[in-house]
N, C-alpha and C positions, 0 to 999 in steps of 0.2 A: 283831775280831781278824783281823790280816790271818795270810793263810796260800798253801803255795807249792803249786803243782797239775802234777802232769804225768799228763793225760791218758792213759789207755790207747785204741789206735785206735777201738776199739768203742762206746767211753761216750762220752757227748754231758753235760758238766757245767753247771747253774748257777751261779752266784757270784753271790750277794747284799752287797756290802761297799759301805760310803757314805765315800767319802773324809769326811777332816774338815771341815767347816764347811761342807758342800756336799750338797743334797738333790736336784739337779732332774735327774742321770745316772740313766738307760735302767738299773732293776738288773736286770729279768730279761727275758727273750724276751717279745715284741709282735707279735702275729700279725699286727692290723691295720695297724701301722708298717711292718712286713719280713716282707713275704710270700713264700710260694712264687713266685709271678710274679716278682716284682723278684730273687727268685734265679734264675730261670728268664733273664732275661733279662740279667742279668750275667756269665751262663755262656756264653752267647751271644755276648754279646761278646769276653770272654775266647780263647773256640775260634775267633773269627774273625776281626773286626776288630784286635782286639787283639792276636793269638795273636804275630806275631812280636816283640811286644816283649820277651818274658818272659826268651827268652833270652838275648839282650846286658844287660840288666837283673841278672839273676845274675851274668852272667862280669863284670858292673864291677862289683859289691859281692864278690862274691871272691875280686877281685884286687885292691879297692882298699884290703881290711879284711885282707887275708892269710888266707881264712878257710880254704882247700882242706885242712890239714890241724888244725885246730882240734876240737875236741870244747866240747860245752859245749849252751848251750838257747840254743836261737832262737825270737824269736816276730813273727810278723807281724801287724800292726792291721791289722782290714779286711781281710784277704787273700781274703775271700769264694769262691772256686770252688779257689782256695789254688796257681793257675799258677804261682805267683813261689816259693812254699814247696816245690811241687815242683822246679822246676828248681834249687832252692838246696839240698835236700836232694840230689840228683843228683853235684851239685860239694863236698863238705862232709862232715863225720864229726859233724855235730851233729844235735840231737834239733830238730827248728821245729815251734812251737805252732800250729795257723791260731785267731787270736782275733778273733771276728767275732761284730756284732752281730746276726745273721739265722743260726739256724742250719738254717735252710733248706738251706744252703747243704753241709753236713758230709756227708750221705752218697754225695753225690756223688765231694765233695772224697776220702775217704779210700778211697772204688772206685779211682779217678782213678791215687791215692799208690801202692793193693795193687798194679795192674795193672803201672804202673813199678816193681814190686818194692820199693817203700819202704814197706813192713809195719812196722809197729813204730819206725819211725824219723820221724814222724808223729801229731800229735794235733792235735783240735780242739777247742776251749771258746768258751762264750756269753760276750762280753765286749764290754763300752760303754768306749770309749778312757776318760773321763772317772774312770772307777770301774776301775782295770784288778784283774782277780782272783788277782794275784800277790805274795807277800810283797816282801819291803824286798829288794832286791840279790840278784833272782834269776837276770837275763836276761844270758845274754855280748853277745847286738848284739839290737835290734828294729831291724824292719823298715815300711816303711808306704807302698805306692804308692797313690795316687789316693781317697785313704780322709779326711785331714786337710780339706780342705775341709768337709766337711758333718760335723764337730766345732763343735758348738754353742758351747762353752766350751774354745777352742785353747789358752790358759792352763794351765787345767786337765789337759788333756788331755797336755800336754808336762810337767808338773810329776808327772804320774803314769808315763810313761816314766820318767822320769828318778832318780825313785823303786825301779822296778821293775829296773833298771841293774846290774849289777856296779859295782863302782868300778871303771874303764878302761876298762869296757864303752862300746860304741859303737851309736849311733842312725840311721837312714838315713831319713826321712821325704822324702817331696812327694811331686809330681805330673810326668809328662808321660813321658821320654825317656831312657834313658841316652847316655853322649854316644860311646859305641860303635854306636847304631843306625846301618846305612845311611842317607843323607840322602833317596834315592827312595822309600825304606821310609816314614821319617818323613813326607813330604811327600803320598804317597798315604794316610797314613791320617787326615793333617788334612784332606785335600782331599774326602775321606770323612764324617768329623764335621762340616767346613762344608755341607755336601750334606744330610747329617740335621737340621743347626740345630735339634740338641739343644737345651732350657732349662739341662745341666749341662755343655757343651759346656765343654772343656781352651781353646776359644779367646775362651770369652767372662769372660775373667779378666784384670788384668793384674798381668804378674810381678815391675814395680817396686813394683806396691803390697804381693804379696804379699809381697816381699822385708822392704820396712819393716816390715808386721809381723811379721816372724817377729823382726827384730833386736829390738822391740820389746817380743816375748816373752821372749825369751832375756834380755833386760837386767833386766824384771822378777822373772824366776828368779832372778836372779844368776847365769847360768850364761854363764860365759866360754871353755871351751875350744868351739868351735864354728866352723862355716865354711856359710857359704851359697854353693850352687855351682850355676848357671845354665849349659846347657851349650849350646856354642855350635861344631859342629863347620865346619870348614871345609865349604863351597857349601851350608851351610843359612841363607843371610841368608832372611826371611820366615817363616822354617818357628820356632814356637814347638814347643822341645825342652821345656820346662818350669821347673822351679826346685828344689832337691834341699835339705833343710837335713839337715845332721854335726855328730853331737852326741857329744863323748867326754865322759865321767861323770868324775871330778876322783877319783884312788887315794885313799886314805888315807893319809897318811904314818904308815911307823914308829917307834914312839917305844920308849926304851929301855926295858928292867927289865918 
């Protein structure tokens, strides 16, 4: 039975639910898979390398989805140290989920939320994209930076979004950049990642492949209202900003009587 969850900041929940026809989703926390370290070290990142993306990231989803005076649930896939979920709680009159599959990562995250005074306007739950722990037509927008790649089953994964949706509700999924960052900004902090020649490295990808399949996926959903948006700001030729996929969920029409 699926069912709808809204965290209290304090509790840290499991979700056991198996989509249909589908066994092989992460359903509860894995210590040896997502450990403390691998939290420890995406926090790290986050506060550093990372740290200036978060907030042009929030002010283009925003401003792009009208969200500054919205109410409603938000939740973010993979939000891990939950940077993106604070700065969007900041700008926003909604409640954002951080749903992530390491919850290493929560007690940090919801110090992090109290300190910026977002108490209560904040939660976090144990959650495998594949198997998301939320009923049918809960979420007004998800969110998901740099999370999708290491989605075993991306199908899946989008078919459970998409699920979890309001009707009109809205999706913001990928990787890299918004196209509000600085171009200095973005370009030192590739010139950063080429310099570590990570194995999960944002540059060791390409974004026409990932483009095809995401159209790829979407096509097998049947899901049509959508836009793939690669951002390309002026004097960032060289510089990989990333690849963004926009997914608006199809209303219901109303019928008479």
């Amino acid at each position: 039975m699926r069912v709808g969850v809204r965290v209290c900041p304090v509790l840290f929940v499991c979700a056991c639910l198996v989509p249909t026809g589908h066994t092989e989703a992460l359903l509860y926390p894995s210590d040896t898979k997502h450990t403390a370290r691998a939290a420890a070290r995406m926090e790290k990142a986050a506060t550093g390398l990372l740290a200036p993306v978060y907030e042009p990231l929030a002010e283009h989803i925003v401003e792009e989805f009208q969200l500054a005076q919205k109410e409603g649930i938000g939740i973010d896939i993979g939000s891990g140290p939950g940077t993106l979920i604070i700065e969007l709680a900041k700008r926003t009159r909604m409640h954002w989920v951080n749903a992530d599959i390491n919850p290493h990562f929560f007690p940090g995250f919801l110090e992090r939320a109290d300190e910026a005074g977002l108490a209560g306007r904040v939660s976090a739950i144990f959650a495998d994209a594949q198997a998301l722990p939320f009923r049918d037509s809960y979420a007004d927008v998800i969110v998901s930076r740099g999370s999708f790649q290491f989605w075993k089953d991306k199908r899946l994964a989008f078919s459970e979004i998409y699920r979890v949706l309001k009707p009109g509700g809205i999706a913001f999924v990928g990787r890299g950049f918004s196209e509000n960052l600085p171009v200095d900004t973005a370009r030192q902090i590739r010139a950063a990642q080429k310099k570590e020649d990570r194995e999960d490295s944002v540059l060791k990808y390409s974004v026409a492949e990932t483009e095809s399949e995401m159209h790829a996926i979407m096509a097998s959903l049947g899901v049509e209202d959508y836009r793939i948006h690669i951002p390309r700001p002026p004097g960032a030729d060289g510089i990989n900003y990333g690849i963004w996929l926009q997914i608006r969920k199809r209303t219901i029409p109303a019928t008479d009587g």
